[in-house]
N, C-alpha and C positions, 0 to 999 in steps of 0.2 A: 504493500500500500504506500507505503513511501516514499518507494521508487517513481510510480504513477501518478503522485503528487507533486514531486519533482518533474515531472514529465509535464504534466498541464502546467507546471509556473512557468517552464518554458514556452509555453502555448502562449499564455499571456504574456511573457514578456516580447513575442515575435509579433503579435496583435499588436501591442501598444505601441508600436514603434508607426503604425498608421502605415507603412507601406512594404511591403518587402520585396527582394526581384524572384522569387520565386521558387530560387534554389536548397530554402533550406525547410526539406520535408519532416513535417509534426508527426506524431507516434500516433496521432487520432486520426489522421486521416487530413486534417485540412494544410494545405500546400502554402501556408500564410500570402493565401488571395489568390496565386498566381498558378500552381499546381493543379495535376489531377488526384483526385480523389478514389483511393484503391479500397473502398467500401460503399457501405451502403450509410455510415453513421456520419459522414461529411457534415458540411454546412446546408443547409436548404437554400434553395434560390428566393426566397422572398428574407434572406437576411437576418431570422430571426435566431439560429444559432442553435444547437442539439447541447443539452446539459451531460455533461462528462461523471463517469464511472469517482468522481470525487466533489460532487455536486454541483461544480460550477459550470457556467455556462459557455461554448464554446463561439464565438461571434467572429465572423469573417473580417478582417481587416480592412480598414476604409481607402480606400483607393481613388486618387486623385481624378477627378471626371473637371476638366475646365467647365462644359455646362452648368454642374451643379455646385461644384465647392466653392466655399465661401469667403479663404482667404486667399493668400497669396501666392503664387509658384517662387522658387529659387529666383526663374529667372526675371519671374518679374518685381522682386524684391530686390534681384541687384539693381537692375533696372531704375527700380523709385532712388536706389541709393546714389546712386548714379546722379538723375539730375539734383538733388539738393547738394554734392560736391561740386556739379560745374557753377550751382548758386554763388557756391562759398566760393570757390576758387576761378570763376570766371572763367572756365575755362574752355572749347570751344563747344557748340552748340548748336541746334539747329533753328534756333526761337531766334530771329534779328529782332532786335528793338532800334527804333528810328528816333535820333532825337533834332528836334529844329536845332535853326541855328542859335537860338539864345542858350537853349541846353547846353548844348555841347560846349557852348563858350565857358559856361561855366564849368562845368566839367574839367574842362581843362585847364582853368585858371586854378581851381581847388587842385587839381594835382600835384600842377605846379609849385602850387605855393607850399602844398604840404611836404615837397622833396626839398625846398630851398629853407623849408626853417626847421626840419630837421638835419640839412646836412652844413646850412652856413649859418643862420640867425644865430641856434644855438650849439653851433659848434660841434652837431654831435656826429660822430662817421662812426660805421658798425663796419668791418673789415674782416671780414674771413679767413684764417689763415689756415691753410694744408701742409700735411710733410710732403716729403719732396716726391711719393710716387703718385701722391691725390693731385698735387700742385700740377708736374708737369701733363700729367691729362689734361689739365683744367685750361692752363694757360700754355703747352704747347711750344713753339720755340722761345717766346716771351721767359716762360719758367725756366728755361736751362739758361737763359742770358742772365735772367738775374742771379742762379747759381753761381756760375760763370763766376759773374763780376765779384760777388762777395767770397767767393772763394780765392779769387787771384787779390784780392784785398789782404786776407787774413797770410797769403802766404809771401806777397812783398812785405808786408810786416813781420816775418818771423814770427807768429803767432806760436807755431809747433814746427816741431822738426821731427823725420821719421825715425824711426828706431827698429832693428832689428830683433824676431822673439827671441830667439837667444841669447839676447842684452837684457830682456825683463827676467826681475825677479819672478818667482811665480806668487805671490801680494802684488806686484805693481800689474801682472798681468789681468789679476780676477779682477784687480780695483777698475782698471780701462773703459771707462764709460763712454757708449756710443755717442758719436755725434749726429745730431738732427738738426736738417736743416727745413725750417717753415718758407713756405711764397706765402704772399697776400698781394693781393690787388688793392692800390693807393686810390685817392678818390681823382687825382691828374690819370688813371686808366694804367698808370705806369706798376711796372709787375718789381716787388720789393722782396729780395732774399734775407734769411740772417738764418747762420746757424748759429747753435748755439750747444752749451756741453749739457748731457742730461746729467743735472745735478742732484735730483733729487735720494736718491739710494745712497748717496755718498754721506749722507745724517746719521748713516749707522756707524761711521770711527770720528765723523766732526763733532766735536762740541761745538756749544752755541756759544761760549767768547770763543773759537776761532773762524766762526763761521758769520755771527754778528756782525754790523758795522751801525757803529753810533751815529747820528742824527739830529738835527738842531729842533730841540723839544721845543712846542709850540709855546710854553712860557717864554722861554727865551726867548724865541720871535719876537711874539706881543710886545714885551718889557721894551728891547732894543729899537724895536719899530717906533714905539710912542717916543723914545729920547731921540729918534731921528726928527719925528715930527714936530715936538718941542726944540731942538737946533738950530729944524730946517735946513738939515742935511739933505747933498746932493743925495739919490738912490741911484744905485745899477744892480740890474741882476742881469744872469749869465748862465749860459748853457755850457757843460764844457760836453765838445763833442767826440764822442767813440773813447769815454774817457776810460773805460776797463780794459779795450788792448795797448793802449799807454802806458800800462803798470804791468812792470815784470813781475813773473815770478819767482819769489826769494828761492836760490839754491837749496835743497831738504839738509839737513842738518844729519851727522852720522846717526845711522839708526833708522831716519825718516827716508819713506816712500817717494820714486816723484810723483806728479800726475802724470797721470796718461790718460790716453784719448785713443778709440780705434775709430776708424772711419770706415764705411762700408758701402759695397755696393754700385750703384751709378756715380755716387761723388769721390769715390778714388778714381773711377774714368776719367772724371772729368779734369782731377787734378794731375793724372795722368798724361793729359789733351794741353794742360796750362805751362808744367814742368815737367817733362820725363825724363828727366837726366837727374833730376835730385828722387824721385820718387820710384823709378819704374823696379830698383833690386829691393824695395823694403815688400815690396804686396805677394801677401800669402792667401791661403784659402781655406776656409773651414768654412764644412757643410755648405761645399759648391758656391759658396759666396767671397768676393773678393776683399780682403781687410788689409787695412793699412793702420799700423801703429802707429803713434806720434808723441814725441814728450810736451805739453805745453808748457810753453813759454811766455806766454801773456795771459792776464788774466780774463777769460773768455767767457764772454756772456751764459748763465747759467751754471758757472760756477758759485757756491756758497760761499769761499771765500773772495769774491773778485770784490765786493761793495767794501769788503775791509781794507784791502791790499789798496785801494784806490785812498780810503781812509789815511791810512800811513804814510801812503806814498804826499798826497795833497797837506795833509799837516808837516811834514819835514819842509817842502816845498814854500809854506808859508813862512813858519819858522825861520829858515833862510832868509826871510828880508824881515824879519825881528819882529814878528806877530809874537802875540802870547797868548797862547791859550785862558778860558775861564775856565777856574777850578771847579764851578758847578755845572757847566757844560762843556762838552766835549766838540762840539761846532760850532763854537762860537769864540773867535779872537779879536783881539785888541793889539793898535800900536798906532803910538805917537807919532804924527809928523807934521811938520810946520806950525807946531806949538797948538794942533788938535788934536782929536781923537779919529783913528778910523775904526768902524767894526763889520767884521764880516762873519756870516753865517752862511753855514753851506748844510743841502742833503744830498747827500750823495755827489752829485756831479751839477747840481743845481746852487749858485752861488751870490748873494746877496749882498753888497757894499756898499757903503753910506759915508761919506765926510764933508765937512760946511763946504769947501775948494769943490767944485766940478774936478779940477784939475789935477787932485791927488784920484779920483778916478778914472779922470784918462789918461793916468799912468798905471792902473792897473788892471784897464782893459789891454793896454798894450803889454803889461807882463803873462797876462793870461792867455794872450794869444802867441808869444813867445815861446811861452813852458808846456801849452795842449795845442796850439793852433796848428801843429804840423800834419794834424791829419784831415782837417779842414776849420775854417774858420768859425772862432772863438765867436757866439751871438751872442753881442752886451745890449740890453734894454735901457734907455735914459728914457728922465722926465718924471712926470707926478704921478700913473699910474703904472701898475708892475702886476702879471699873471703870475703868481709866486706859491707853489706846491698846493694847486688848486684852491685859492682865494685871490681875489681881487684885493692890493693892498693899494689905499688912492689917499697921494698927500697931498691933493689940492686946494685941501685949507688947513690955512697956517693954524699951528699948533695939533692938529690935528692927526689922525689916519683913521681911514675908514676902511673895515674886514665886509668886503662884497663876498654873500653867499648864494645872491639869488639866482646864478644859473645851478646852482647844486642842488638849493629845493624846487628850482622847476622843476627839472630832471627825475627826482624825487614822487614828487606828486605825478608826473606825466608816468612814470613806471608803475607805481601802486595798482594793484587790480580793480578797485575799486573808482570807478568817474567820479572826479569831484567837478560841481560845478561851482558857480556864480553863488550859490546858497547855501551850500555846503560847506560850513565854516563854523567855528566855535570861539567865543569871543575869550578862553582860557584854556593852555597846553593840556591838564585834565580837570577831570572832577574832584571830591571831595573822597574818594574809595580807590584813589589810585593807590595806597598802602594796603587797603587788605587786598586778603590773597585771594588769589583766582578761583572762579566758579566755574560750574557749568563744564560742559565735555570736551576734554581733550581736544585739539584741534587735530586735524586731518596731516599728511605726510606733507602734500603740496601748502596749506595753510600755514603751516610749521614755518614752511623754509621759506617763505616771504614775510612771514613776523620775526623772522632773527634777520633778513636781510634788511629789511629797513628798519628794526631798532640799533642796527651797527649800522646805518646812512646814518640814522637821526646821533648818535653819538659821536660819529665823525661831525657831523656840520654844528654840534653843539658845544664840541670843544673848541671852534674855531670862531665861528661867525653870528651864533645863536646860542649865546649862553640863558635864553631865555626859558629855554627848552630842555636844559640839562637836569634839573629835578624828573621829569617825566623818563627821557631816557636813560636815567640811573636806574631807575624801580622797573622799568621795563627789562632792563638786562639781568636780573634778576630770575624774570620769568621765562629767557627764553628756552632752557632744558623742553618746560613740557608747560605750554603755555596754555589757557585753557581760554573760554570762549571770552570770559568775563575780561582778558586781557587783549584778548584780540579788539574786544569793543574800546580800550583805553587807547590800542595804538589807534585807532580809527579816529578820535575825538584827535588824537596828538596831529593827526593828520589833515582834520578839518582845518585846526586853528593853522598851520604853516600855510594852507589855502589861505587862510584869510590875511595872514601877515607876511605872502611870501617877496614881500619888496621891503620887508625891514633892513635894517645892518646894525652893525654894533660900530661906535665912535668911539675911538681912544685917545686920550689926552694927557698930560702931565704937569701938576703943577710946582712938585718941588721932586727933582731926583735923585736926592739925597734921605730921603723919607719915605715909608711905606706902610701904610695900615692894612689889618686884617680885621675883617667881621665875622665872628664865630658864633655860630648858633647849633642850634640840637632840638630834634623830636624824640624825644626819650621813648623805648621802647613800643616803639609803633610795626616794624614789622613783624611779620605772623612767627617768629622765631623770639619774638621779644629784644631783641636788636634794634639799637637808636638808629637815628638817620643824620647825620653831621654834613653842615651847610656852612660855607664861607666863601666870602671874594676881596679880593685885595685890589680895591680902585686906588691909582694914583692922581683921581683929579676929575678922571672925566671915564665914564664906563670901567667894567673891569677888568683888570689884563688876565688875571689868575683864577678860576670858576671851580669852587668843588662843591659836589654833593654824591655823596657814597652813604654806602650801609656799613654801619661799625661792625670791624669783626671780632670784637668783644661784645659780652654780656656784662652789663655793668646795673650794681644793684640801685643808682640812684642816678637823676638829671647832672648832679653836682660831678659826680666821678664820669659818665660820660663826655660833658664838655670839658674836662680837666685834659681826658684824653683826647680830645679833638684840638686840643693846641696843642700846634708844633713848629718852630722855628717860622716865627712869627717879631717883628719888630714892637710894633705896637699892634697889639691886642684891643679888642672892644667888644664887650660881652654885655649882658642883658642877666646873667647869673651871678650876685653880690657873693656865695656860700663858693662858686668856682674862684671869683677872682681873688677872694682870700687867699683858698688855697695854692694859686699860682703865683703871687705876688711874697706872699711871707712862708711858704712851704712846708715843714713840720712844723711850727707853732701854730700854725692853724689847723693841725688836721688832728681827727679825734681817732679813738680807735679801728674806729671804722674801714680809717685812710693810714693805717702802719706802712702798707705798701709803699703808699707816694712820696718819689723821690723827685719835687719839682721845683724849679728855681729860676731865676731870670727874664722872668715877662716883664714884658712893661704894660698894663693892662689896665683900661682907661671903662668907666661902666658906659653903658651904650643904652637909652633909652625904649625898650621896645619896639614901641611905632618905629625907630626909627633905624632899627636891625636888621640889614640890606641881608645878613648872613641867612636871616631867616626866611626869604625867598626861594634859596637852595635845600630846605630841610622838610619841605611840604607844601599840596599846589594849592599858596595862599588862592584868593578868590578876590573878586568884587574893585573898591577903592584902593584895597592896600595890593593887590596887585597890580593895579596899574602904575601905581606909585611907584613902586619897588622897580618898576620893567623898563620904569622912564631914565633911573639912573643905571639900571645896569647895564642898557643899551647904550650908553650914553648921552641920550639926551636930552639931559640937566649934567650939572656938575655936582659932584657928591660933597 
């Protein structure tokens, strides 16, 4: 009985499938629709189906009759699919639509204009890049020109020289990371090669100080920037160009590996085709493919340590005409000449120079293009406005500089998934529950990663140009692990309001450079972990150069001890907590048992009247008057 019960589930499950081709015969007799029938217990011809030796009922399978069926065939469901893709995708079709000549003019004006302010208004070009076997399909003899050229570049530079395997250790051989070389098409149509070394793998023996290179922190920007603009210091900034194969790489010291670099495939051809008389005894072959070894010699794009090695090499460089470094940044130098000040700040190859003389600058464009301009010309910007590590720095009124970030949050808003319009706006960065914790379901895999994508925008553009906005995306970064709906609706509102305020800027100014205040505040145990929230900015005059608002990573048992801990190397101090500025001012005579721990000393700490605790901006999203108040100096404009 069993067996015959298993036998008819198979029955049914050949039934249910609504059609079959006829080939696979049932143990009852029915051919699932398409078969003959070797009895007499078949299906009947009116449909109705012979009940089986296990009760159930045996029903001939439904078989598609175009006449009568109700829904769809395969092919007519590709078919529907079909025309709603050429909908979406325009693509050709048998339906003309006709449009007058007013239509069409628009049509084409709208096009137009939507190609020219995405690719010039606001500057933005989306470029493709391919390795070298997608490239040359794509672009054809264009793609092997541009190999070509960037290859006969890297090797009149001495970039690498070949090396035979028998000269490699067997460490310098496993270490030998391929070189890849990308095309992309410029928006001039013109086809752009770079190879570069695949550096990535090579994290597994670098540490990160030897692979790191230090950076001119945006404080020190700001700071240097506003004493230019209080000066009214001449500005240059400067490109320095192809500045990583300028810098050699330092000989390995006994014990240490060189680099290597193996090249393979079409691009040993080619530098085969450039140089065969240096190259053609070093090329061997494994697994049918053709590899050419090379030790570098410059530090080449895609190397981990090339941003340092450029580091070294440009700070000795400075050095040499009597720069001095600053002990609390690492890119940023000073030196006296003609009885002033010059100060430069560089990232990476990107370099920034300020002094009252024009003329002590145009000696230093001319040194810059002496000491990099050999491999093409040194780009110096003058004048009042400067593009400088994506901010607009503009010193065209005195005493002044203004941090332009509005094509950043255009760009911003214009990416977000969601359409903001004209209405879509919120007159404060959040509400009044941006501190508790997130409600509601998990957000989705794709939802995720556009709420961590633009809470890392909105934090970039808020250390720089929108410190208005930094309370919001402090508590935001917070959430982005596993962010939940109720956070998703916080970024949305944070979103609304840059809609509404995306042509602000922040104005910096200085009134005495010799002095500097901080405002320190604190939301005592406000997040869902019972962690304060610590808020400060340090204006010198006009807006603030220095903006923090972070979640304290201590648990601390009272308001008093948490702001105690949120001062730190701070000139003048200004606090709103009389029980803190005790204890930082006169340090163990003021503290009770409570405070056996603190060991604090040397504030200078002046009390700060609530209303008027700019610190307290950054520690929760005030609301109403006192946020506008607060947003008019920290933007700068009022004078603090």
């Amino acid at each position: 009985d069993d067996d015959e019960e298993d036998d008819d589930d198979d029955d049914d499950d050949n039934n249910a499938g609504g059609c079959n081709d006829g080939n696979n015969n049932n143990d009852d007799g029915s051919n699932g629709g398409a078969g003959n029938n070797d009895d007499n217990n078949g299906n009947g011809s009116d449909g109705s189906g012979q009940r089986t030796r296990s009760g159930r009922t045996s029903r001939p399978a439904e078989r598609l009759n175009p006449t009568t069926f109700s829904g769809k065939s395969y092919a007519q469901a590709v078919k529907a699919q079909q025309e709603i893709e050429q909908c979406h995708n325009m693509s050709k079709t048998d339906k003309v639509v006709y449009y007058d000549q007013t239509e069409a003019s628009y049509c084409a004006m709208f096009i137009n204009d939507l190609g020219n302010r995405e690719t010039m208004t606001d500057g933005t070009n989306f470029a493709q890049q391919y390795l070298i076997h997608k490239g040359l399909k794509m672009f054809g003899d264009r793609g092997k020109a541009a190999s070509m050229k960037e290859l006969d570049q890297l090797d009149k530079r001495k970039c690498f020289e070949p090396i035979r395997v028998k000269d490699l250790s067997a460490r310098e051989r496993a270490k030998a990371q391929e070189a890849l070389m990308f095309l992309c098409e410029k928006r001039d149509n013109t086809v752009k090669g770079r190879m570069v070394f695949n550096g990535k793998p090579t994290r597994q023996w670098l540490s990160k100080e030897d692979s790191a290179s230090p950076t001119v922190s945006t404080e020190g920007l700001f700071i240097t920037a506003t004493i230019d603009a209080y000066e009214e210091r001449d500005v240059l900034t400067a490109d320095v160009p192809n500045a990583f194969i300028q810098t050699d790489v330092p000989p390995p010291k006994p014990g240490e590996d060189r680099i290597t670099m193996k090249i393979t495939g079409v691009l040993v051809d080619m530098l085969l085709e450039l140089n065969p008389e240096l190259y053609k005894d070093f090329v061997v072959y494994e697994n049918g493919q053709k590899v050419l070894y090379v030790v570098v010699l410059k530090a080449i794009y895609g190397m981990l340590v090339a941003s340092l090695l450029f580091y070294k090499k440009f700070r000795v460089d400075l050095e040499g005409v009597d720069f001095v470094f600053n002990d609390y940044d690492p890119c940023v130098a000073n030196r006296m000449i003609r009885g002033k000040q010059q100060t430069v700040r560089f990232h990476v190859d990107d370099v920034m120079s300020s002094h009252v003389d024009p003329k002590v600058n145009d000696e230093f464009d001319k040194w810059l293009n002496k000491m990099y301009g050999g491999y093409g010309k040194v780009k110096c910007v003058r004048g009042k406005v400067h593009d400088y590590l994506g901010m607009i720095l503009d010193f065209s009124e005195t005493g002044i500089v203004i941090i332009d970030m509005r094509r950043f949050i255009r760009d911003m808003i214009t990416g977000f998934p969601m359409v903001l319009g004209d209405k879509d706006v919120a007159e404060t960065p959040a509400g009044d529950n941006l501190l508790k914790a997130g409600t509601g379901p998990l957000l989705d895999k794709e939802k995720r990663e556009v709420f961590h994508s633009t809470t890392a925008k909105g934090l970039f553009v808020s250390k720089r140009g929108r410190p208005d906005i930094l309370p919001t995306t402090s508590v935001l970064c917070t959430r982005v692990r596993e962010p939940r709906e109720s956070d998703w609706e916080k970024l949305v509102r944070l979103m609304k309001y840059l809609n509404n305020t995306k042509e602000d800027v922040v104005r910096l100014g200085v009134d005495d450079i010799s002095f500097s205040h901080w405002f320190v505040d604190l939301s005592f145990a406000v997040h869902p972990d019972f962690k304060s929230h610590i808020g400060a900015v340090m204006p010198q005059g006009r807006g603030t150069t220095i903006s923090i608002s972070r979640k304290q990573k201590l648990n601390t048992r009272s308001s008093t001890v948490s702001e105690v801990v949120g001062v730190d190397d701070a000139s003048v101090v200004h606090q709103d907590n009389q029980s803190a500025i005790l204890l930082e001012t006169n340090g163990r005579r003021s503290a009770g048992q409570r405070s056996r721990a603190s060991n604090v000393r040397y504030f200078s700490v002046v009390y700060c009247n609530t209303d008027d605790m700019y610190g307290d901006y950054m520690t929760k999203p005030v609301q109403g008057e006192k946020f506008r108040k607060f947003k008019e100096f920290i933007m700068g404009r009022k004078p603090i």
